[in-house]
C-alpha positions in Angstrom: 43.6 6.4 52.8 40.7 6.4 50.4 40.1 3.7 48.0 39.8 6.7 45.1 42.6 8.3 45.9 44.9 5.0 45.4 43.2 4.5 42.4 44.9 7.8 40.9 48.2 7.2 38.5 49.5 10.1 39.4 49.2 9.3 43.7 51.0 5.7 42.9 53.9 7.9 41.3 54.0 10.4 44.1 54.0 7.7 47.1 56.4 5.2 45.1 59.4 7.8 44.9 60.2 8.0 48.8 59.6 3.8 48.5 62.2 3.7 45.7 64.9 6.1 47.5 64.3 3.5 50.9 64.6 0.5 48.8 67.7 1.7 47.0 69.5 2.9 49.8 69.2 -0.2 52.2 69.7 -2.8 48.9 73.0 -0.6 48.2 74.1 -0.5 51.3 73.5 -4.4 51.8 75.3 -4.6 48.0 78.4 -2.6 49.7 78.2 -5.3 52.9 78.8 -8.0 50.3 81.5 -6.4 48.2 83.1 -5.7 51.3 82.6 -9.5 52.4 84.0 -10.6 49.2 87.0 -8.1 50.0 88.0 -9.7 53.2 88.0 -13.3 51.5 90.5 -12.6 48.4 87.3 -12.8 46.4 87.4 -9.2 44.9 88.9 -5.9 46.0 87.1 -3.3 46.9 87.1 0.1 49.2 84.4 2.6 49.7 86.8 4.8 47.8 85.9 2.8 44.8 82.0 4.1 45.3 83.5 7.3 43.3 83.8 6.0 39.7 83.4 2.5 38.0 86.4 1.7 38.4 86.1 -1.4 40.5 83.3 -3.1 38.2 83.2 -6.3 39.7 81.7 -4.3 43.0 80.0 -2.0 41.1 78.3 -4.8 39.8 77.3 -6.4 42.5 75.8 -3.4 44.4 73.9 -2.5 41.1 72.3 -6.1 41.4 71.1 -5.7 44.7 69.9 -2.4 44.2 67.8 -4.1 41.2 66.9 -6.8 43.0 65.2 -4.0 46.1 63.9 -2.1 43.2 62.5 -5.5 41.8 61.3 -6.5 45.4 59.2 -2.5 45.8 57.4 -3.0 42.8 55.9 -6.5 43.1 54.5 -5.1 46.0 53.4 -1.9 44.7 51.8 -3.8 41.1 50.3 -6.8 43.8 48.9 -4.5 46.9 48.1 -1.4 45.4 48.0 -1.7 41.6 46.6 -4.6 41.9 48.2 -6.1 38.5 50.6 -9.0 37.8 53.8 -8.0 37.5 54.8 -8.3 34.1 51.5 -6.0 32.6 54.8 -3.3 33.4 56.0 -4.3 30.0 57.9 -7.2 30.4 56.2 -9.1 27.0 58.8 -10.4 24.7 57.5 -12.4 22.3 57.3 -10.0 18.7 59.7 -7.6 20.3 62.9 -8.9 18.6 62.5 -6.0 16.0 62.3 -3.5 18.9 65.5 -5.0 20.4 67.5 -5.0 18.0 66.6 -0.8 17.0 67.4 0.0 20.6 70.6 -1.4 20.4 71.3 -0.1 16.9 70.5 3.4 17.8 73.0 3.6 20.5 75.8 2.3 18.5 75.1 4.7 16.2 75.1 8.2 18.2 77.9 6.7 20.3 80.1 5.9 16.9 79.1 9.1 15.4 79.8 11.5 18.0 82.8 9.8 18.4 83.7 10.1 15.1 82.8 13.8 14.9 84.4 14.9 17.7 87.6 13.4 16.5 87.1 15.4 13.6 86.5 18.7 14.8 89.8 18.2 16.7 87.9 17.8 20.3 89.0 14.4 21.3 92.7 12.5 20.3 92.9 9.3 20.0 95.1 7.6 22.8 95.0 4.1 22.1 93.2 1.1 22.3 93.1 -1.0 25.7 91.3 -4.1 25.0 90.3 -5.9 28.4 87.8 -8.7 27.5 87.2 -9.2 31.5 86.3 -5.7 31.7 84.4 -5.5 28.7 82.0 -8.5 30.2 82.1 -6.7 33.6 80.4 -3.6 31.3 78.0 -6.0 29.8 76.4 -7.3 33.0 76.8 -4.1 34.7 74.7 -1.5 32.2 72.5 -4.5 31.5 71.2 -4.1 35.9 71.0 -0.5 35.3 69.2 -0.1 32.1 66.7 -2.5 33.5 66.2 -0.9 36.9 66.2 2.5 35.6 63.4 1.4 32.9 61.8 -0.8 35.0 60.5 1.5 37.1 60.6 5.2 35.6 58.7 3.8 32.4 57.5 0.3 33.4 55.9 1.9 36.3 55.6 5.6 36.9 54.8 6.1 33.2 52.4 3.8 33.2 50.7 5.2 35.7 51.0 8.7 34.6 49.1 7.7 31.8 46.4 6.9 33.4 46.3 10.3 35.1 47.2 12.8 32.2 48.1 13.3 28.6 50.9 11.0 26.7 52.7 14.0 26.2 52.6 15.2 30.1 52.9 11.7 31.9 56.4 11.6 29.2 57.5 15.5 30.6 57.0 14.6 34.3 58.7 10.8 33.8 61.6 12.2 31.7 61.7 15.4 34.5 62.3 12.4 37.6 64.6 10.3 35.0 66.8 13.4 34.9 66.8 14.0 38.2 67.7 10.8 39.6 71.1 11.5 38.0 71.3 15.0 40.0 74.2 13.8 42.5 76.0 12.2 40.0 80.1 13.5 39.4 80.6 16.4 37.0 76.9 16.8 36.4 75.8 20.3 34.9 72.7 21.6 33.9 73.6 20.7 30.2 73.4 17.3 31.4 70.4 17.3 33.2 68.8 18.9 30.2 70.3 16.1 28.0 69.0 13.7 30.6 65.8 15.0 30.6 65.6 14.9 26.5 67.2 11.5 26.7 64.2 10.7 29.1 61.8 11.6 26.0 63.4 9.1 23.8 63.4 6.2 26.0 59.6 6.8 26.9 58.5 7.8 23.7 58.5 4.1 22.1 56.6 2.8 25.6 54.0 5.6 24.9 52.8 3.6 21.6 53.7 -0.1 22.8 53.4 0.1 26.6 56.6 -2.5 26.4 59.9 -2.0 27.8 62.1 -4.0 25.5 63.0 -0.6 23.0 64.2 1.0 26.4 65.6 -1.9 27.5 68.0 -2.3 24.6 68.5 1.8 23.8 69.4 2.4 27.2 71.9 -0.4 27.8 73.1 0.3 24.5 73.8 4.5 25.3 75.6 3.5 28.5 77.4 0.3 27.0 78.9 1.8 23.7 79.4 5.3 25.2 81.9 4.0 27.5 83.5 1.5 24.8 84.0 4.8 22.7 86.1 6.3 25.6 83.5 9.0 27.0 82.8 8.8 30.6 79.2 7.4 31.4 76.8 10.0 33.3 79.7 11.8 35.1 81.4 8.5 35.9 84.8 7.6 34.7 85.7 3.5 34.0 87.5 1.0 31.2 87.0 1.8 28.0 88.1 0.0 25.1 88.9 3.2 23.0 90.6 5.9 25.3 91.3 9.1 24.0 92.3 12.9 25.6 89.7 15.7 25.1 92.2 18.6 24.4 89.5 20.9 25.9 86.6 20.1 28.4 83.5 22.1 26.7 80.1 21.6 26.1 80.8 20.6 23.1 82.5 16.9 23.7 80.6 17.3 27.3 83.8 17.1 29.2 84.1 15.1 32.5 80.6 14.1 32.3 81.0 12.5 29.2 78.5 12.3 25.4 75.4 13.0 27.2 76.6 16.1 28.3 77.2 18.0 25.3 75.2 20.1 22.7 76.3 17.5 20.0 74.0 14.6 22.0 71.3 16.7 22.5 70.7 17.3 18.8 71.3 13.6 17.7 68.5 13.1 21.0 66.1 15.1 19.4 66.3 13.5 15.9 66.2 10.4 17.1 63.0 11.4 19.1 61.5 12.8 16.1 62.3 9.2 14.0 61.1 7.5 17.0 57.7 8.9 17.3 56.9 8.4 13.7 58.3 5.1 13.5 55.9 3.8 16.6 53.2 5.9 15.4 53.1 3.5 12.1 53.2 0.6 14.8 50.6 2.2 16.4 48.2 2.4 13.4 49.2 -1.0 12.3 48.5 -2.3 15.6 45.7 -0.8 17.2 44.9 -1.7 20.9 
């Protein structure tokens, strides 16, 4: 292999996604081996039938921490060997970031609430009641904090970064967004409203790394879409779990996004796109006030 041609953003991204789909699978699978494990000594229960939804969050969560902790393994490799970087020029800088942190989290509150809110009031959703599980709740916590920094970690702390330094902001955020959606493709009850919302979503989360090249505003929004979404009731990506607000949707529509839950509907898309719009001209200020 040539020394240019490792060199090239865009050949790291291409020659890292088989790596990631390796990684994942055998750190899962090892994950499963240790749920199971857990099973057979009173520990926690668990079946592969539980692999289907979130219902069983104490395995869930510890097969999404293995899977982070492969992902984790793949890309010290990948930034030692053939980026040749340490590992936290990803975007892992925290210090002045509070500000960032605290927006990300904010902003998924927010749409979560709001949708919620409207949807109730357009007569889409009733209100069942309220199930308040603090184990569960903590369970959540832990469990969308693994994913929101796996799934950042390494479609903008990584292949985004390296985009970048093969095409345009704008292009290295379509293709990144474009594999962020598609990594959600075999999800339950996924349409191609929700692949489109993923996609969009995608823009968001990338836009703020465009201007900063830190991962702490992606961090925080993304935990804080999955977290709150799933608080407010709505399934999370196509997967169903404990929420602490549970409520019927009278009729499955693209609308309340049905079985797939928010991010499946018309409704999230349009708060995605105005929060893309703020989003770019709030970091765009950051930029000019904070020139590299």
């Amino acid at each position: 292999m040539s020394k240019s041609l490792i060199e090239k953003g865009w050949f790291r991204t291409i020659i890292i996604i088989p790596a990631f789909f390796f990684f994942a699978t055998i750190f899962q699978l090892l994950g499963i081996g240790v749920s199971a494990l857990f099973s057979k000594l009173g520990i926690i229960d668990f079946s592969l039938a539980d692999l289907e939804t979130l219902d069983n969050l104490p395995a869930m969560t510890i097969i999404q921490y293995f899977d982070l902790a492969g992902i984790f393994l793949l890309l010290w490799i990948f930034m030692k060997y053939v980026d040749k970087e340490p590992f936290k020029n990803m975007g892992f800088e925290i210090i002045g970031k509070r500000n960032d942190i605290i927006l990300g989290t904010t902003l998924g509150l927010f749409m979560m609430a709001l949708g919620y809110a409207i949807l109730q009031s357009l007569g889409e959703i009733q209100f069942s009641r309220i199930n308040y599980d603090l184990s569960s709740i903590i369970w959540l916590l832990i469990l969308f904090i693994g994913v929101s920094v796996l799934e950042e970690t390494f479609v903008r702390g990584y292949v985004l970064k390296n985009l970048l330094k093969s095409f345009n902001p704008l292009i290295s955020l379509v293709i990144s967004s474009a594999l962020f959606s598609l990594l959600h493709f075999l999800n339950p009850n996924v349409n191609y409203l929700a692949l489109i919302e993923l996609f969009i979503g995608g823009i968001a989360l990338g836009v703020s790394y465009i201007y900063t090249k830190n991962l702490w505003f992606p961090f925080a929004f993304h935990f804080s879409w999955n977290f709150f979404q799933v608080i407010f009731g709505f399934n999370v990506s196509g997967l169903d779990t404990y929420s602490l607000i549970e409520f019927e949707i009278l009729e499955p529509n693209n609308l309340n996004g049905g079985d797939f839950g928010f991010e499946g509907s018309y409704l999230s898309i349009i708060f995605t796109l105005i929060i893309i719009y703020f989003l770019n001209n709030y970091y765009k200020k950051f930029k000019i006030k904070n020139p590299e």
